[in-house]
Every structure is written in C-alpha cells, then in structure tokens.
PDB file of N, CA, C and O in Angstrom:
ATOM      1  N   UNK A   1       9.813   4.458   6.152  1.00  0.00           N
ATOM      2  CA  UNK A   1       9.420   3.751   7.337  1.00  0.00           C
ATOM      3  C   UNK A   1       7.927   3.965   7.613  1.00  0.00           C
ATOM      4  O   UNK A   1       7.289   2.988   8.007  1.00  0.00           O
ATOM      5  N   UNK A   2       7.271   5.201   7.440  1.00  0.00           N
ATOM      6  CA  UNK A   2       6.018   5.448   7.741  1.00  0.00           C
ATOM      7  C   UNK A   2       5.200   4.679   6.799  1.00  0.00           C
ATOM      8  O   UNK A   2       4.224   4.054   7.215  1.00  0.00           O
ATOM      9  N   UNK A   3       5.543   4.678   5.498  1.00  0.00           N
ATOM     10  CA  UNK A   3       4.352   3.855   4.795  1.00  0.00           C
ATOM     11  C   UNK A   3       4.821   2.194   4.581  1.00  0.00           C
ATOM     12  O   UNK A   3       4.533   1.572   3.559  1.00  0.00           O
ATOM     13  N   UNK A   4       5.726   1.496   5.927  1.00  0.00           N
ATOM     14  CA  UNK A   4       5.736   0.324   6.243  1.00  0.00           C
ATOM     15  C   UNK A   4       6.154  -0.575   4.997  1.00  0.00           C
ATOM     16  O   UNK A   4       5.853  -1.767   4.928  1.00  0.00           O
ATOM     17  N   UNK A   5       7.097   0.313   3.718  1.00  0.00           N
ATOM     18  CA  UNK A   5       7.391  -0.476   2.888  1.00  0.00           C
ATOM     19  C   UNK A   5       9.305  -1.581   2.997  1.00  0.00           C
ATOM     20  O   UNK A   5       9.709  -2.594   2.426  1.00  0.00           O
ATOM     21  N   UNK A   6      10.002  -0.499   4.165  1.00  0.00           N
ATOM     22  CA  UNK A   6      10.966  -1.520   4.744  1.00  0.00           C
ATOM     23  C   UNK A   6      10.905  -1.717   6.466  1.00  0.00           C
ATOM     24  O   UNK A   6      10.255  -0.953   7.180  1.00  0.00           O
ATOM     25  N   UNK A   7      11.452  -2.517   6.828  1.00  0.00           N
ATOM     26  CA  UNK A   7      11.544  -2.850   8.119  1.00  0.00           C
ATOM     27  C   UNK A   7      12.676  -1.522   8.586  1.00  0.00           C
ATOM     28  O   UNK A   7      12.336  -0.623   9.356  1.00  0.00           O
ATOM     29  N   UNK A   8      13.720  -1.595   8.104  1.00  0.00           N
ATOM     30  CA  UNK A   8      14.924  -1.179   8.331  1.00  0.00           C
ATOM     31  C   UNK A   8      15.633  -0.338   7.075  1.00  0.00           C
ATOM     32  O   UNK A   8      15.738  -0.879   5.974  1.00  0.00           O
ATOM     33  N   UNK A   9      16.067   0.892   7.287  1.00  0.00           N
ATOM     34  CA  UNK A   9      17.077   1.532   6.635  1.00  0.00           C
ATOM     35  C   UNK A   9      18.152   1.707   6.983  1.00  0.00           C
ATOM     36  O   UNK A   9      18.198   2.067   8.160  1.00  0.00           O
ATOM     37  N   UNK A  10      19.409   1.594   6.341  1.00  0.00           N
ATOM     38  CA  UNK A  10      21.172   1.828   6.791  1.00  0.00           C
ATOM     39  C   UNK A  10      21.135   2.847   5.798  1.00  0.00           C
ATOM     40  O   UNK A  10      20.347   2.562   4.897  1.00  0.00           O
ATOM     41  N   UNK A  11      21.788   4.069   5.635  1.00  0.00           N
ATOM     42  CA  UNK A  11      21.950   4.745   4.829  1.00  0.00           C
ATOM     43  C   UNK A  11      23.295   5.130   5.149  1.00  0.00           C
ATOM     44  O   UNK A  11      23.401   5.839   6.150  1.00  0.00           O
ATOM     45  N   UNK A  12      24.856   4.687   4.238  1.00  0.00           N
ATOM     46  CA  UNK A  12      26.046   5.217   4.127  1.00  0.00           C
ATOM     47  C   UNK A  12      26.338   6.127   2.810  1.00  0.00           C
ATOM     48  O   UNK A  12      25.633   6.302   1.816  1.00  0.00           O
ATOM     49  N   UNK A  13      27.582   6.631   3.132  1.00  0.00           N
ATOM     50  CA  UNK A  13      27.854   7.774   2.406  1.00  0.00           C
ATOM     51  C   UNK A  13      28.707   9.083   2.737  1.00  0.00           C
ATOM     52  O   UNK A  13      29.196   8.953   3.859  1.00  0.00           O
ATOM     53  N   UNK A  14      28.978  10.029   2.276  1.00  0.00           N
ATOM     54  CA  UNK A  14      29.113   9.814   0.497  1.00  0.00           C
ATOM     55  C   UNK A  14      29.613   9.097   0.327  1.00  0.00           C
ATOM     56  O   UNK A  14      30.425   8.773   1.194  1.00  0.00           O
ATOM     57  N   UNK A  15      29.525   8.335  -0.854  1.00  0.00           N
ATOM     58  CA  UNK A  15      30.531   7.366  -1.875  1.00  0.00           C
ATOM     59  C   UNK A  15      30.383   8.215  -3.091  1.00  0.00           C
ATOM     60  O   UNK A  15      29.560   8.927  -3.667  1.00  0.00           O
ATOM     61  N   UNK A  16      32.132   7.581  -3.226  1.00  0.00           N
ATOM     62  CA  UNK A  16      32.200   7.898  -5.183  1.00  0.00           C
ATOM     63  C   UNK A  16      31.526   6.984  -6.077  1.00  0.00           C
ATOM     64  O   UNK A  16      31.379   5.792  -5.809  1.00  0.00           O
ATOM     65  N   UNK A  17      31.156   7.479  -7.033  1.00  0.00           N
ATOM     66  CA  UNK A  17      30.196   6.650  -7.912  1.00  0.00           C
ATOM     67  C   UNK A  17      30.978   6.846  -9.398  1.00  0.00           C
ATOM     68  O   UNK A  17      30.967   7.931  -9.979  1.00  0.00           O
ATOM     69  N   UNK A  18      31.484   5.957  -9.795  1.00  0.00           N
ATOM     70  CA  UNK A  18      31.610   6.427 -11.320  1.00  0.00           C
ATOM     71  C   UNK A  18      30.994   5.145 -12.093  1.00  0.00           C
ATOM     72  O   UNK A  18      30.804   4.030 -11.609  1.00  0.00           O
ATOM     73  N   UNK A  19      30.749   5.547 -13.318  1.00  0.00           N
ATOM     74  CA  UNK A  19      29.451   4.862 -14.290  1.00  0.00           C
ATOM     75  C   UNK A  19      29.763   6.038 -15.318  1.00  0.00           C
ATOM     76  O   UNK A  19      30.173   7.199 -15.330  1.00  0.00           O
ATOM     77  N   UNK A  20      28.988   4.277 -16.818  1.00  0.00           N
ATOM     78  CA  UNK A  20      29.197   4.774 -17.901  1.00  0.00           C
ATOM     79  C   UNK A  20      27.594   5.150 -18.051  1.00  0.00           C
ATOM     80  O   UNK A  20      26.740   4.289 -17.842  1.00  0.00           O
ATOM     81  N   UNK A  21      27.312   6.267 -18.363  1.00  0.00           N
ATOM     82  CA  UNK A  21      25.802   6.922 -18.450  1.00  0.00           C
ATOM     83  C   UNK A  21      25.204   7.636 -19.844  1.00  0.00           C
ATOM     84  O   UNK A  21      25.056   8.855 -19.749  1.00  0.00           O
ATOM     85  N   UNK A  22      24.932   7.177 -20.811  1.00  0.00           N
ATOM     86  CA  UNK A  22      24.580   7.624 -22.278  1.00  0.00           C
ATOM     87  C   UNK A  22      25.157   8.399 -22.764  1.00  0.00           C
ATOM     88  O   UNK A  22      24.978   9.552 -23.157  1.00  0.00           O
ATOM     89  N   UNK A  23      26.687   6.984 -22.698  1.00  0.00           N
ATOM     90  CA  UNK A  23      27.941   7.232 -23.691  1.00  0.00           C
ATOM     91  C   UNK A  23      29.318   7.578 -23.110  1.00  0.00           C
ATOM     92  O   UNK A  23      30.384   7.316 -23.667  1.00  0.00           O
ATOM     93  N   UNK A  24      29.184   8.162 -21.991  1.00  0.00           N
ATOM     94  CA  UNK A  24      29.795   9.141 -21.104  1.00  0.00           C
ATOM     95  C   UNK A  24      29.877   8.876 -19.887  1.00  0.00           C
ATOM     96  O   UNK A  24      28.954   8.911 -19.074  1.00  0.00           O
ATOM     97  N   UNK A  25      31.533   8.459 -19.603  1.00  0.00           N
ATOM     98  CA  UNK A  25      31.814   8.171 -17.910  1.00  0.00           C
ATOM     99  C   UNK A  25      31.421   9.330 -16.771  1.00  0.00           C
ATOM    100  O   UNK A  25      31.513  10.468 -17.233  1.00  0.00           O
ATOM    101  N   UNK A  26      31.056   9.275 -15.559  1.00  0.00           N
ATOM    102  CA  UNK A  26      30.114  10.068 -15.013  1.00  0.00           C
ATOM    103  C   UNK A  26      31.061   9.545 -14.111  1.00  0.00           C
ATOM    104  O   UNK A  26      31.868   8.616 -14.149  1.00  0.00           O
ATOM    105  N   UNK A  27      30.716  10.456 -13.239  1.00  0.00           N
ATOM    106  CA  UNK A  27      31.351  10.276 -11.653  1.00  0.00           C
ATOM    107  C   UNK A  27      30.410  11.368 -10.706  1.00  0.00           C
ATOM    108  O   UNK A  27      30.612  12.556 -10.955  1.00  0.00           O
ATOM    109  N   UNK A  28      29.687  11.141  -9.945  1.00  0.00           N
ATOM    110  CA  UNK A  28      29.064  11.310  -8.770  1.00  0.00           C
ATOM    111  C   UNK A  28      29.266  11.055  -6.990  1.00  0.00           C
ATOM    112  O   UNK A  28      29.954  10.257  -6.354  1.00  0.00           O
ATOM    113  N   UNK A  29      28.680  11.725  -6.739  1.00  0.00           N
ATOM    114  CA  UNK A  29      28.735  11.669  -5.193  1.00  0.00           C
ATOM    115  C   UNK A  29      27.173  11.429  -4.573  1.00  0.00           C
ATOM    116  O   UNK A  29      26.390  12.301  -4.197  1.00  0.00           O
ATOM    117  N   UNK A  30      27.016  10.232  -4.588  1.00  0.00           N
ATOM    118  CA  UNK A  30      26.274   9.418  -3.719  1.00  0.00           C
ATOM    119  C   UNK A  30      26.318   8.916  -2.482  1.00  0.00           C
ATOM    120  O   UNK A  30      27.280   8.992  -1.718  1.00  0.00           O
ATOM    121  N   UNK A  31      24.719   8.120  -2.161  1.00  0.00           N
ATOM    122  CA  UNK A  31      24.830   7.770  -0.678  1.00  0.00           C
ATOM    123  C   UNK A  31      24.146   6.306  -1.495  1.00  0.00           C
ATOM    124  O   UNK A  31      23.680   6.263  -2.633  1.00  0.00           O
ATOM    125  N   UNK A  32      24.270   5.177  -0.498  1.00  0.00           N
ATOM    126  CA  UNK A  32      24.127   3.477  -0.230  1.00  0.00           C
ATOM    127  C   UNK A  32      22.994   3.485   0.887  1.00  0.00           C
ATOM    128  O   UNK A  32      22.970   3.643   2.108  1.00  0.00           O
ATOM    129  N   UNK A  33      21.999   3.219  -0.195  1.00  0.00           N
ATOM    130  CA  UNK A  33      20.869   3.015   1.071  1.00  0.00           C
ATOM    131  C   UNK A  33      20.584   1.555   0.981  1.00  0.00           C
ATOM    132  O   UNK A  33      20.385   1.257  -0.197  1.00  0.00           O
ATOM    133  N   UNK A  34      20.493   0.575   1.751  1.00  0.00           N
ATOM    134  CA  UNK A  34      20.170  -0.647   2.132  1.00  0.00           C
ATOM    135  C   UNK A  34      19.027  -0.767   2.868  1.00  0.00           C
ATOM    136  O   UNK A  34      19.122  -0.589   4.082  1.00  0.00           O
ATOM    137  N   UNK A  35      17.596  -1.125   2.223  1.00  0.00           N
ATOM    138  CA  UNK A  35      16.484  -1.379   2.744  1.00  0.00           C
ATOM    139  C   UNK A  35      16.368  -2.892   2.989  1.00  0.00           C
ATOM    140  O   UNK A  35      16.864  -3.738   2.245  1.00  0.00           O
ATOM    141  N   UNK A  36      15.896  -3.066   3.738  1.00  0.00           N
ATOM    142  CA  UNK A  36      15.261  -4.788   4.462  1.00  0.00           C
ATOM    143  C   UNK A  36      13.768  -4.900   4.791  1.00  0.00           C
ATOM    144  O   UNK A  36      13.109  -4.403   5.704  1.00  0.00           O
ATOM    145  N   UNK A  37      13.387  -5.815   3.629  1.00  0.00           N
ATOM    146  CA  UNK A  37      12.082  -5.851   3.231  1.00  0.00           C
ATOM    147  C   UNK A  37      11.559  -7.220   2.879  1.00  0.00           C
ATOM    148  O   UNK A  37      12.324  -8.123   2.541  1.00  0.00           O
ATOM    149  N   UNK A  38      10.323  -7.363   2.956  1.00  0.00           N
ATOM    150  CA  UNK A  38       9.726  -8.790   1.924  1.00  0.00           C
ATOM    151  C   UNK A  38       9.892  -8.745   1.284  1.00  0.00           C
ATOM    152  O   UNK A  38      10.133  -7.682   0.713  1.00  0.00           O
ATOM    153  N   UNK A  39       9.928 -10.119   0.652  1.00  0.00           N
ATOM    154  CA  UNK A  39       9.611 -10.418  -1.511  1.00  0.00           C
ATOM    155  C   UNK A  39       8.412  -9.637  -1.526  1.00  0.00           C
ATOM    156  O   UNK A  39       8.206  -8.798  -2.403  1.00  0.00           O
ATOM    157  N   UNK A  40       7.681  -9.854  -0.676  1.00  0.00           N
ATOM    158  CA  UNK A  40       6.021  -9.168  -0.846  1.00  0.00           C
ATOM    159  C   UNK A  40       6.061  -7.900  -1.127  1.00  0.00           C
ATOM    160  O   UNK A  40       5.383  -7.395  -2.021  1.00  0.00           O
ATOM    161  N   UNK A  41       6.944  -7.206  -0.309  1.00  0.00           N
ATOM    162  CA  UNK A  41       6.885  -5.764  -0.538  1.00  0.00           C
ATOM    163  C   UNK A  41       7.779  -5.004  -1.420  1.00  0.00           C
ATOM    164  O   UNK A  41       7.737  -3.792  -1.634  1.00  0.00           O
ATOM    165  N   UNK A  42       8.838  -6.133  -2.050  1.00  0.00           N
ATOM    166  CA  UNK A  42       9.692  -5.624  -3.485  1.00  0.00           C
ATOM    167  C   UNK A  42       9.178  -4.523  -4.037  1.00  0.00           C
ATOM    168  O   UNK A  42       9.418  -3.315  -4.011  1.00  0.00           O
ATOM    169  N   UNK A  43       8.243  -5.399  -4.652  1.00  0.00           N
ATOM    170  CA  UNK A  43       7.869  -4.713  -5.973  1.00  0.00           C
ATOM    171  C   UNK A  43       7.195  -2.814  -5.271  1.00  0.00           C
ATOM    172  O   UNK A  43       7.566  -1.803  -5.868  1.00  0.00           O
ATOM    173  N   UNK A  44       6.358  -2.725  -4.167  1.00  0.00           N
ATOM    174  CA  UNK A  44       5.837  -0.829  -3.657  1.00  0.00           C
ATOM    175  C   UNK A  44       6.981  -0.672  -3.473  1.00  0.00           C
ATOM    176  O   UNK A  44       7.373   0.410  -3.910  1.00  0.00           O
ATOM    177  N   UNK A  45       8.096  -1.565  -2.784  1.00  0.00           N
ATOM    178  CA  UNK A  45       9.549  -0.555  -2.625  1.00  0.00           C
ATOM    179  C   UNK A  45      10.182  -0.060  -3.886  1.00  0.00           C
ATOM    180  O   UNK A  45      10.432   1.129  -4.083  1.00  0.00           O
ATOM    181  N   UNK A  46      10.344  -0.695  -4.440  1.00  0.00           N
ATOM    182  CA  UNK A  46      10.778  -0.526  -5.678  1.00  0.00           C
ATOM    183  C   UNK A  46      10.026   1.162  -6.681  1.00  0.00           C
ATOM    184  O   UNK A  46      10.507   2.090  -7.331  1.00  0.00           O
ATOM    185  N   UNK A  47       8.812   0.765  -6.292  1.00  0.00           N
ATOM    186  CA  UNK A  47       7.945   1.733  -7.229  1.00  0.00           C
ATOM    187  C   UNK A  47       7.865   3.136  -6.366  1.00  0.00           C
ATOM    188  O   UNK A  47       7.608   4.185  -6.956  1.00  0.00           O
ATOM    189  N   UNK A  48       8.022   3.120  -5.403  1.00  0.00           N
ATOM    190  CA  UNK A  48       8.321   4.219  -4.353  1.00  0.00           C
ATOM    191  C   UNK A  48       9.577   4.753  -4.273  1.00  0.00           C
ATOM    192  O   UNK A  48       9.593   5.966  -4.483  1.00  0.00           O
ATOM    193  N   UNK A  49      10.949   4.101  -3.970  1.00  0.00           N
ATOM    194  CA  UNK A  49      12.143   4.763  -4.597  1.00  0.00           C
ATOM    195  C   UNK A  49      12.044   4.971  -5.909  1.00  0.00           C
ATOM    196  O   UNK A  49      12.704   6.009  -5.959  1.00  0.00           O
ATOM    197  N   UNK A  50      11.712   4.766  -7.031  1.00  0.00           N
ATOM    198  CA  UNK A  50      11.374   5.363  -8.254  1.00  0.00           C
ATOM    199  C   UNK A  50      11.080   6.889  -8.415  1.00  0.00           C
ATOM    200  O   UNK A  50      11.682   7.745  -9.063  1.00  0.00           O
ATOM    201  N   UNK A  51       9.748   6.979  -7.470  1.00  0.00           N
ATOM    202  CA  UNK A  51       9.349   8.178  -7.469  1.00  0.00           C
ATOM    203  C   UNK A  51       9.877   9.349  -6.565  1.00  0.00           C
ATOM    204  O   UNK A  51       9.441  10.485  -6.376  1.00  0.00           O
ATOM    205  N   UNK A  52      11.116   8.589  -6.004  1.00  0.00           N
ATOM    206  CA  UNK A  52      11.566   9.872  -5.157  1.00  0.00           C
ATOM    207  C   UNK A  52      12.990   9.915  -5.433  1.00  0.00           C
ATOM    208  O   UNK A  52      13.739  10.582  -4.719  1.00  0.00           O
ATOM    209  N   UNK A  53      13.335   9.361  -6.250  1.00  0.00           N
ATOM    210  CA  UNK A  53      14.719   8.685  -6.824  1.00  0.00           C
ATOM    211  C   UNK A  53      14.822  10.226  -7.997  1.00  0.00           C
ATOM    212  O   UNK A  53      13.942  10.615  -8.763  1.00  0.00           O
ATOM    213  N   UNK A  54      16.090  10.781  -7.784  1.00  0.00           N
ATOM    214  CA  UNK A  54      16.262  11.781  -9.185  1.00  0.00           C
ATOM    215  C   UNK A  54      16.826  11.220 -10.338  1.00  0.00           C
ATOM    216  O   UNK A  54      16.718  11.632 -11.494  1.00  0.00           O
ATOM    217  N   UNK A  55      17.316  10.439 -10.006  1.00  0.00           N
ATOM    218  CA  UNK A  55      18.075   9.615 -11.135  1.00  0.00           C
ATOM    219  C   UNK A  55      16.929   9.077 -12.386  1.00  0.00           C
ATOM    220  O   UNK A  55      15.776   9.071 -11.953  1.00  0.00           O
ATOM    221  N   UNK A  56      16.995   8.852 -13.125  1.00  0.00           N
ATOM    222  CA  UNK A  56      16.408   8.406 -14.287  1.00  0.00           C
ATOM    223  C   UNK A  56      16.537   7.003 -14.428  1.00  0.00           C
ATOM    224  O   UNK A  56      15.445   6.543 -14.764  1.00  0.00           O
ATOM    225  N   UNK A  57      17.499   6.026 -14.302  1.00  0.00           N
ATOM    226  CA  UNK A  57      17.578   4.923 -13.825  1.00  0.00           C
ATOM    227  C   UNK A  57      18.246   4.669 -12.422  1.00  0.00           C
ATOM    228  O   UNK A  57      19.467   4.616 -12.277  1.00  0.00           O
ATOM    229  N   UNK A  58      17.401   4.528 -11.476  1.00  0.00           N
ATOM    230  CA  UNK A  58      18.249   4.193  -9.970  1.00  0.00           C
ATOM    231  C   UNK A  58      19.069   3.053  -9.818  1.00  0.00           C
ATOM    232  O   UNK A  58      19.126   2.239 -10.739  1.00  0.00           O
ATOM    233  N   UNK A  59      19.563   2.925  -9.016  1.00  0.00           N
ATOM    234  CA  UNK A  59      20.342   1.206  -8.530  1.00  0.00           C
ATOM    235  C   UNK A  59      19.345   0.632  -7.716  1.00  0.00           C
ATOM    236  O   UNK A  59      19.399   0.689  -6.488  1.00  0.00           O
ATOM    237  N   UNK A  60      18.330   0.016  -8.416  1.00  0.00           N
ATOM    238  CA  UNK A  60      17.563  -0.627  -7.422  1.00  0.00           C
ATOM    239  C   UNK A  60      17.930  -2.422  -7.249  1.00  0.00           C
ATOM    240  O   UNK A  60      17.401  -3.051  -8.166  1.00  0.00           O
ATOM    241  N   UNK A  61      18.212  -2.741  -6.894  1.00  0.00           N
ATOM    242  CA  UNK A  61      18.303  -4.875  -6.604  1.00  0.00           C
ATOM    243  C   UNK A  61      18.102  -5.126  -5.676  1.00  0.00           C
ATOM    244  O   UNK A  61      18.446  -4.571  -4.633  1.00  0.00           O
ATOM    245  N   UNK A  62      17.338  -6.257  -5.883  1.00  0.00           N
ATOM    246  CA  UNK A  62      16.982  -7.451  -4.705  1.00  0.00           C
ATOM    247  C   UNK A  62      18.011  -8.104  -4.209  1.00  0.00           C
ATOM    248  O   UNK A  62      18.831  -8.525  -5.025  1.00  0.00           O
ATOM    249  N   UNK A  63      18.169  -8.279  -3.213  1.00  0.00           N
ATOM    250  CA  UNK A  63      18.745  -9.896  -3.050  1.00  0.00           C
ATOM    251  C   UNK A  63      18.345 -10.489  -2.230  1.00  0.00           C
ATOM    252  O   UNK A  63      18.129  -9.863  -1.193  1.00  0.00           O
ATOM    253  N   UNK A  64      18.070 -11.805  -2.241  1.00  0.00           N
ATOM    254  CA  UNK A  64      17.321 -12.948  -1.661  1.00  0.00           C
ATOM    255  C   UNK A  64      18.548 -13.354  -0.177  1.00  0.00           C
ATOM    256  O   UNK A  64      19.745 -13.527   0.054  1.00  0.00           O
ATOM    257  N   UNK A  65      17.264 -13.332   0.461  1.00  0.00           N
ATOM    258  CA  UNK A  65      17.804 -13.935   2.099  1.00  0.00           C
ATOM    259  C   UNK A  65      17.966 -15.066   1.996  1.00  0.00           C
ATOM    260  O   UNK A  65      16.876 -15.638   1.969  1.00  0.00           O
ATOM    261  N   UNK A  66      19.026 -15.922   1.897  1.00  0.00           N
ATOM    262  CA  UNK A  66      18.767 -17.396   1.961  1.00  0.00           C
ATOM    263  C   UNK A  66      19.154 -17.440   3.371  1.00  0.00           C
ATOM    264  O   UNK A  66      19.578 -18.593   3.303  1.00  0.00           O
ATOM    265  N   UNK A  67      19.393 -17.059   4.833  1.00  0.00           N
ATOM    266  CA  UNK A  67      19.119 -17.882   5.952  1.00  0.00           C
ATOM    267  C   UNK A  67      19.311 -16.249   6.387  1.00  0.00           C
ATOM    268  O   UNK A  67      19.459 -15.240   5.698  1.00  0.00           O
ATOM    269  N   UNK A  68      19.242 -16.457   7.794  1.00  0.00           N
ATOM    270  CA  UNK A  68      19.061 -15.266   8.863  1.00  0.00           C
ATOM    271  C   UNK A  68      18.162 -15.929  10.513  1.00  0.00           C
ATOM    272  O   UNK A  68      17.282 -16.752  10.765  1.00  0.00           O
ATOM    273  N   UNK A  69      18.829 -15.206  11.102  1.00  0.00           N
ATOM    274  CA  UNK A  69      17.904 -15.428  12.338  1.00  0.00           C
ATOM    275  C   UNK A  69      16.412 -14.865  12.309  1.00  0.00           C
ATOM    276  O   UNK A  69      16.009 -13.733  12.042  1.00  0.00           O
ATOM    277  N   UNK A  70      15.697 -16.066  12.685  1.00  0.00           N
ATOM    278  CA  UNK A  70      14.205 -16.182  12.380  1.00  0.00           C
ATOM    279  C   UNK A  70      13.705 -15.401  13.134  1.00  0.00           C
ATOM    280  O   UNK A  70      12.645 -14.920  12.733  1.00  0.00           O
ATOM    281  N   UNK A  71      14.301 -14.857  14.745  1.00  0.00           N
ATOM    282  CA  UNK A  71      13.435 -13.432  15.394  1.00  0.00           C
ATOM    283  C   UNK A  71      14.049 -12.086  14.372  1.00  0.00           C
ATOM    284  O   UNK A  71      13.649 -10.944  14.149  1.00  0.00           O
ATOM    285  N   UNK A  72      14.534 -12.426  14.183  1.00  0.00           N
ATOM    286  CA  UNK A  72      15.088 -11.145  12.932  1.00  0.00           C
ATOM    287  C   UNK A  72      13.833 -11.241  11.586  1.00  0.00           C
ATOM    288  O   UNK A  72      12.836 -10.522  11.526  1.00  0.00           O
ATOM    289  N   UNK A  73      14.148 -12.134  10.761  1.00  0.00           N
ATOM    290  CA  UNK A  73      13.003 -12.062   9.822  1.00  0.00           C
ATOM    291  C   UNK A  73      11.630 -12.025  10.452  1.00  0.00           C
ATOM    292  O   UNK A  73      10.792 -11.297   9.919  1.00  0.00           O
ATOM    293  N   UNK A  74      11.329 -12.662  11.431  1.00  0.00           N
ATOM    294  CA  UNK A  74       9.813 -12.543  11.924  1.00  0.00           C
ATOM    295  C   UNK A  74       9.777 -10.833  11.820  1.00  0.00           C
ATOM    296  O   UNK A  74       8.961 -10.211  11.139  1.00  0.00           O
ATOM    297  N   UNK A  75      10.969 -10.158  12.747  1.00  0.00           N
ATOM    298  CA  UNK A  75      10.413  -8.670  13.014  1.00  0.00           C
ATOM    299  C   UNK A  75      10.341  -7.751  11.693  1.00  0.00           C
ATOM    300  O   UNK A  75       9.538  -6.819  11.651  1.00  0.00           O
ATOM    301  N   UNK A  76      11.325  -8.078  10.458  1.00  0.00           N
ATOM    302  CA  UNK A  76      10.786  -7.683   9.191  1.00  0.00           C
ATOM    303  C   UNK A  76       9.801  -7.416   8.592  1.00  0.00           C
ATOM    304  O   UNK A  76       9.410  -6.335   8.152  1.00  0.00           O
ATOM    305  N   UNK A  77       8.940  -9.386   8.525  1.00  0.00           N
ATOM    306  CA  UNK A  77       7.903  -9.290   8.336  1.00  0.00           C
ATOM    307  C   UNK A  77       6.827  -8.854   9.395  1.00  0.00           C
ATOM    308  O   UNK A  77       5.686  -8.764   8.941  1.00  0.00           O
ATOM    309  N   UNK A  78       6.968  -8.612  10.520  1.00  0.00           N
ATOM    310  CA  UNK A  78       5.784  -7.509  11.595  1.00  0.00           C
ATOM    311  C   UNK A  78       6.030  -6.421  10.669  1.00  0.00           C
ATOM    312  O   UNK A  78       5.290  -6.096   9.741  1.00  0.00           O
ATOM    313  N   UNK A  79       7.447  -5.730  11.091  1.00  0.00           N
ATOM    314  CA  UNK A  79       7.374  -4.076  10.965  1.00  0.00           C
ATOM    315  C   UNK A  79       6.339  -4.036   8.970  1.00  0.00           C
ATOM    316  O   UNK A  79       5.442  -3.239   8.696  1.00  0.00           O
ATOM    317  N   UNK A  80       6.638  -4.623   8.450  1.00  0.00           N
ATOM    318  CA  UNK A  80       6.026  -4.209   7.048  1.00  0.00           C
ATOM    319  C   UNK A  80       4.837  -4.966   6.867  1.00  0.00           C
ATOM    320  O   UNK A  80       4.544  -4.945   5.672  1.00  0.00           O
ATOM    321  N   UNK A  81       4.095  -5.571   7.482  1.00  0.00           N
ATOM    322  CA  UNK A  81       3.406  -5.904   7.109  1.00  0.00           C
ATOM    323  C   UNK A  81       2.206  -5.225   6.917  1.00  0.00           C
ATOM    324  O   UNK A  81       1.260  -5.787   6.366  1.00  0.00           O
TER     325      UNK A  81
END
C-alpha cells in the first residue's frame, strides 16, 4: 500500500495448496492475496511480489476488469496513481 502499487488488498487464509512442483506433488499451507490495481501498474506489482514472494515461482495473474462501478475504478486509479 505504501509504495501505491495496489489500491486494495484482501488477504484470506490459510488455504490448502496442493501442486505438482519438480516432479513431486506438494501440499502447502498458504494465504490468497487479491490485489486491485491498473494494467499500468501490473507489471511493478508483479516485480515487487517477486521480490518478497519465497516461492521460486509465485501465483501471480491478471485478470482484466471488464465492467465495475466507475466511482470504484476512478478510486483505484487515484489510490495508485
């Protein structure tokens, strides 16, 4: 939030996680973080959970807003801009 790369964080959890991981089914105890952000700011979000991410490959994905209330996206794009 401080370096204005999402508007908004939800963070749930624990969840079970199981995944096949180089070769080998894995099962973990994770948390679901859901950031709300620009296309603009994808890509520093992205490169910023990277670097604080322990995982070696994170779950990082986009997904595209196709509609939403427009005082909602306006305040997105304020808070990150």
């Amino acid at each position: 939030m401080e370096e204005r790369l999402a508007a908004c964080a939800q963070v749930v959890g624990p969840v079970s996680s199981t995944y096949r991981w180089q070769g080998e089914v894995e099962t973990a105890s994770e948390w679901y973080c859901h950031l709300k952000t620009t296309a603009a700011r994808v890509p520093a979000l992205i490169s910023r959970v990277r670097e604080l991410h322990p995982y070696q490959t994170p779950e990082i994905i986009a997904v595209a807003v196709a509609e939403g209330d427009a005082r909602y996206l306006k305040w997105i794009e304020e808070s990150v801009g």
